[in-house]
N, C-alpha and C positions, 0 to 999 in steps of 0.2 A: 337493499332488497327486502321486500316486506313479504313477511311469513303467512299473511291472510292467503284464504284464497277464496272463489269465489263459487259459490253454490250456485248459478245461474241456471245454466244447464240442468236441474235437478228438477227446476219451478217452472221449465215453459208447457209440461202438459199439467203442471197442476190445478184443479179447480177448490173453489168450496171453500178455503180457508184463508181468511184475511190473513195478510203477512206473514205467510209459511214461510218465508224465510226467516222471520224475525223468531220464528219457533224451532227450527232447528238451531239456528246461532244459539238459543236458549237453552238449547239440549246438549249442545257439546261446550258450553262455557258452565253447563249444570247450574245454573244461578240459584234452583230450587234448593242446592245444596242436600238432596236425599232423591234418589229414582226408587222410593217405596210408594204406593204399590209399584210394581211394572204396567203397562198399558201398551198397545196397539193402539194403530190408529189407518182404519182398514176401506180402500174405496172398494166400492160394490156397485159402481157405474157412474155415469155422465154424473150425474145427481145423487146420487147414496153414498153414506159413508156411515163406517161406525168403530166407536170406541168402546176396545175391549178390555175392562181393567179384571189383573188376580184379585180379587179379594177374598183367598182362601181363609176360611174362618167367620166371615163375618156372615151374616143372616141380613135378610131384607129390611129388618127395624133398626138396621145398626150403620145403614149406608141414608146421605140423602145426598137429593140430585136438585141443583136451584141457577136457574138462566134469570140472569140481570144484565142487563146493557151488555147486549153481545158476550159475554163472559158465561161457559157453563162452569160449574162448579160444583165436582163430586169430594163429598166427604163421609169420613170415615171412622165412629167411634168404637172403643173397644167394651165391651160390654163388663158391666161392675160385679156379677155374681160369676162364681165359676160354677162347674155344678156340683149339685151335694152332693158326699161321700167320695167326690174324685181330689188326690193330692198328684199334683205334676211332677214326676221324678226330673223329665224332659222338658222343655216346652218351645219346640220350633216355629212352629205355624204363628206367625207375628202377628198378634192383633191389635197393633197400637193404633194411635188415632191416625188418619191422615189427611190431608187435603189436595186436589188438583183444581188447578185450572187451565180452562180451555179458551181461548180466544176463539169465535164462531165468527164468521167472514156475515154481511147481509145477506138475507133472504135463506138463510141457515135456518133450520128448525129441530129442537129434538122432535122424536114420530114416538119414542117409546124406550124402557129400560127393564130389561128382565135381569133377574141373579141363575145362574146354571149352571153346575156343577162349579163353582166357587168363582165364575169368572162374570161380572157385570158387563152384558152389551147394552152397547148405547148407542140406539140407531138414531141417524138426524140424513136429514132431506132439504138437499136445496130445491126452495122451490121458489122462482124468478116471475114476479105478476107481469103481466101482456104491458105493462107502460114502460117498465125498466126492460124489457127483451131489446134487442138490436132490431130495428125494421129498414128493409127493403126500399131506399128510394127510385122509383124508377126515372131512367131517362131519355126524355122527351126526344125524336128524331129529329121531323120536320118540323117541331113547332116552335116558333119564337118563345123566347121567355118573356114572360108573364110582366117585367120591369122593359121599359124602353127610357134610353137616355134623351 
């Protein structure tokens, strides 16, 4: 008897993301080997989605955001000055480096990325052009078709 089981049921309302399956199997086999930062991954209709990562600590010059071949890719360095005159008795708030990546499904777009109160959203828009949509054939009543043998 085999211990997989199967996520199907999870993916038939899913939209937006190529091999969403292949990204949860990803998530609970952790192949990343670290789930730092944490992230969301939030729909917001037919077509919106966004990703919301912690990046308590870090500042806007410290995060970059770069889409290559369907791949977003946010990272995260930790800044080399700490500031004068402060010595850390504590230091919780983890500002190591990090890296994600995101496999984006076609016709996926980022739209925009803001930093807000320590959390980076990352809004992206499927947006599907009029040749790739599904179109409507209609069918002909009385009319012969158009081939005769």
């Amino acid at each position: 008897m085999s211990t997989a089981f199967s996520l199907a049921p999870l993916f038939r309302h899913s939209v937006g993301f190529d091999r969403f399956n292949d990204l949860f199997e990803s998530a609970l086999r952790n192949e990343a080997g670290s789930s730092y930062p944490p992230y969301n991954v939030e729909k917001h209709g037919d077509d919106q989605y966004r990703i919301v990562i912690a990046a308590a600590g870090f500042q806007e010059e410290d995060l970059e955001l770069q889409v290559e071949r369907g791949v977003l890719t946010v990272s995260g360095g930790k800044r080399e000055k700490t500031p004068e005159g402060v010595t850390f008795l504590h230091q919780g708030i983890a500002q190591r480096a990090f890296k994600l990546s995101f496999r984006l499904a076609d016709h996926i777009e980022v739209q925009n990325a803001g930093l807000q109160n320590g959390l980076l959203h990352i809004d992206l828009l499927r947006s599907v052009p009029e040749e790739a949509k599904p179109k409507r054939i209609p069918i002909g009543g009385q009319q012969r078709p158009a081939l005769e043998h």
